[in-house]
N, C-alpha and C positions, 0 to 999 in steps of 0.2 A: 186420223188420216183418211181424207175421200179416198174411194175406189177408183183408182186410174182408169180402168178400163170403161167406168158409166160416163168421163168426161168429155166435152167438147174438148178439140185442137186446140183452140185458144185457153180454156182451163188447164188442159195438160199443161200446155207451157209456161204458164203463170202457177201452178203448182209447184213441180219440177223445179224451176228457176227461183221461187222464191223459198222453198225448203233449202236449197243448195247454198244460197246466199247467208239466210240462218245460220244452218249449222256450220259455214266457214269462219264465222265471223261476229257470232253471238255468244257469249261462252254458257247462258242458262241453255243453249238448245244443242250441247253434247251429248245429248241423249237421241238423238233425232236418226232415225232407220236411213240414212243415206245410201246405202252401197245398193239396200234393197229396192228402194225405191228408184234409181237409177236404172240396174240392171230390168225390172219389171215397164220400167219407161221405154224402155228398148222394146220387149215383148208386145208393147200396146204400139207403139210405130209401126211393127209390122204388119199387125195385125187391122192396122185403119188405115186405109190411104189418104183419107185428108190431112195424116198426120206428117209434116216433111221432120224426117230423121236428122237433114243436115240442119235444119232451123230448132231442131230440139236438141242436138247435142254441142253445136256451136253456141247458142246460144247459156247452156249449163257452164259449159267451161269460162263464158264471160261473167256468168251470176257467181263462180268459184273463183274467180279472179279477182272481184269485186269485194266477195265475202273475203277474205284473207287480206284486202286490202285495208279492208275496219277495223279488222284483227290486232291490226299492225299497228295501226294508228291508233285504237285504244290501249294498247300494252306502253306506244311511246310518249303517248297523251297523258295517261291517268296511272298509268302500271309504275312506270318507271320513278316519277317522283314521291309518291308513297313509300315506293321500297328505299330510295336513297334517305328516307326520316325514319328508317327502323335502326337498330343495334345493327355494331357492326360485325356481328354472328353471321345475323342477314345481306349487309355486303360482299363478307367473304363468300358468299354463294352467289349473288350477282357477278360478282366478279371471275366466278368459275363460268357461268350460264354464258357470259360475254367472249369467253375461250372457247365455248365450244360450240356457240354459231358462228365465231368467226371461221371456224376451221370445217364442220361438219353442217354446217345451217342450209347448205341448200340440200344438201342430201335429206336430211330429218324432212323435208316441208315437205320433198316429194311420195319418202315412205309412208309420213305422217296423214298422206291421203287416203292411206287405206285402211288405217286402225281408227276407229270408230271416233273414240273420244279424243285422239290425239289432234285429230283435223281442226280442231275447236280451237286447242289448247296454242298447239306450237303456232301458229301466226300473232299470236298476243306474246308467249315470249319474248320472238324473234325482235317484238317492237320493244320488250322492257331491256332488252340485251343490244340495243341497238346496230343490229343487223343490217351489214348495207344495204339500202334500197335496191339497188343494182341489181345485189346478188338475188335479196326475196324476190324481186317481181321475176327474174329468170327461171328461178325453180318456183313460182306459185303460177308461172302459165307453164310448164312441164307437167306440172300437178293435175294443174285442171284440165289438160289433155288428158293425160292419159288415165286420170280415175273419171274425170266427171262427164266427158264426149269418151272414151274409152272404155266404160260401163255400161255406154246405152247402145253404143255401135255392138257391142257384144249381145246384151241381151237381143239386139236385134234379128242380128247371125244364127243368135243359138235355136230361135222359134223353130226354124229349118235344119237344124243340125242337132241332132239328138246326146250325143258325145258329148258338146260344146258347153250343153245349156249345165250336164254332169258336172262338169271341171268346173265354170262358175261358181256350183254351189259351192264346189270343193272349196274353192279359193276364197270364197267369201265366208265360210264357214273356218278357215285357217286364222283366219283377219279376227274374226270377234273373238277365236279362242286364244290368239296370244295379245288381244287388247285386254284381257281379264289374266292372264297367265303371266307375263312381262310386267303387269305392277306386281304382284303376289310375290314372285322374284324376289324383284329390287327389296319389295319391303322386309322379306326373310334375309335377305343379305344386310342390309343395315341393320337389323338387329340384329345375327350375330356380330357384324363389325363393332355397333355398340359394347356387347358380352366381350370382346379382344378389348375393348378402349379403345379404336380408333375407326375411325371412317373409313369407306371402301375407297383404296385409292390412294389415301393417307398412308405415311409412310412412320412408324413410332418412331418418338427422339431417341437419340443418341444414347441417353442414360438408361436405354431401357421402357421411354414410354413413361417417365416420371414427370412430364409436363416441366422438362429442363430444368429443373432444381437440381441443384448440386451437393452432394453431401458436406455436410460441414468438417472445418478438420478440425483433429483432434488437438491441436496446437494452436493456443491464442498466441 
C-alpha cells in the first residue's frame, strides 16, 4: 500500500477509490485495511489543499456503491447456481440465508461496512440469497455514506480535534476486535450445539432428538 501522504490529488483519488471498490466487491481482497485507509484519507485532505474532501468522499461512496454492486451480481450470477447443484444439506442453509435477508438484509449491509471481512462477504450473499434489489441498493448507498464518505469526513475533523481522532481509533479498533471475536463465537457455539446433537436454533424432535424414529411395539 503507497504512502497516502507522498501522493498527488489525482493519485489519492484513484487509490482511495479503487481500494474501496476491491474490497467491496472482490472477495480475494477481504483482507484489504479499508477503514484505515479511509480515516488516514481524511487526515491527508486536511492536510493538502489541492486535495477537495467533497470530491474524495463522494466520490469513495460511489467506488463503495459500485463495489457492492459486483458483489451482488456475482453471488446472483455465479454463487447462486452452484449452490442450487449441491446436496440438499446445502439448500436447507440457502433457504435459511434467503430468510434472513429478506427480513434482516439491509441492516447486515449497513453494519457489515464496518467489520472488515464482512464488507467483502455480505453483498455476494445478498446476491446468492436473492435480496431485493430495492432493498440492497437502499442500504449499500446508506452504507457507503456513512462508512466510506463518513470515515474520511472524520479523519478529516479529527486532524483538528484531538479527542476525535481518540474515539476513531477507539471505534475502529472495536470493529477489527469483534471481526475476529464474533466468528470465534459462532464457531464455539456450533460446536457445542454439534456435542447437544443439534444446531443453534434447531429445536430437537419430539422423541427426544432421535432423528423421529419411533420405538417399535412390542406387539406384532
Amino acid at each position: 500500500m503507497p504512502d497516502l501522504t507522498e501522493l498527488s490529488a489525482g493519485a489519492l483519488y484513484a487509490v482511495v477509490w479503487g481500494l474501496v471498490f476491491v474490497e467491496s466487491g472482490v472477495l480475494v481482497a477481504f483482507w484489504m485495511p479499508g477503514d484505515t485507509v479511509l480515516f488516514t484519507a481524511g487526515l491527508v485532505a486536511q492536510a493538502s489543499p489541492g486535495v477537495s474532501l467533497w470530491l474524495l468522499a463522494g466520490g469513495t461512496a460511489v467506488a463503495a456503491t459500485a463495489g457492492n454492486a459486483v458483489g451482488y451480481w456475482t453471488g446472483a450470477r455465479y454463487g447462486r447456481p452452484w449452490l442450487e447443484r449441491r446436496p440438499p444439506k446445502v439448500l436447507a442453509h440457502l433457504a435459511r440465508a434467503e430468510a434472513f435477508y429478506e427480513r434482516f438484509g439491509p441492516v447486515a449491509l449497513v453494519v457489515a461496512r464496518f467489520v472488515p471481512w464482512a464488507r467483502t462477504f455480505v453483498p455476494v450473499l445478498a446476491g446468492v440469497s436473492r435480496m431485493r434489489y430495492s432493498h440492497f441498493l437502499a442500504a449499500t448507498l446508506a452504507g457507503a455514506l456513512v462508512w466510506g464518505a463518513g470515515l474520511i469526513v472524520l479523519g478529516y475533523f479529527a486532524a483538528t480535534v484531538p479527542w476525535l481522532k481518540t474515539a476513531a481509533y477507539a471505534v475502529a479498533g472495536t470493529a477489527v476486535a469483534l471481526s475476529v471475536v464474533v466468528p470465534v463465537v459462532a464457531a464455539v457455539r456450533r460446536r457445542l450445539a454439534r456435542r447437544r446433537g443439534h444446531a443453534p436454533g434447531e429445536e430437537p424432535d419430539d422423541d427426544g432428538g432421535r432423528g423421529g424414529q419411533r420405538p417399535s411395539s412390542s406387539t406384532e
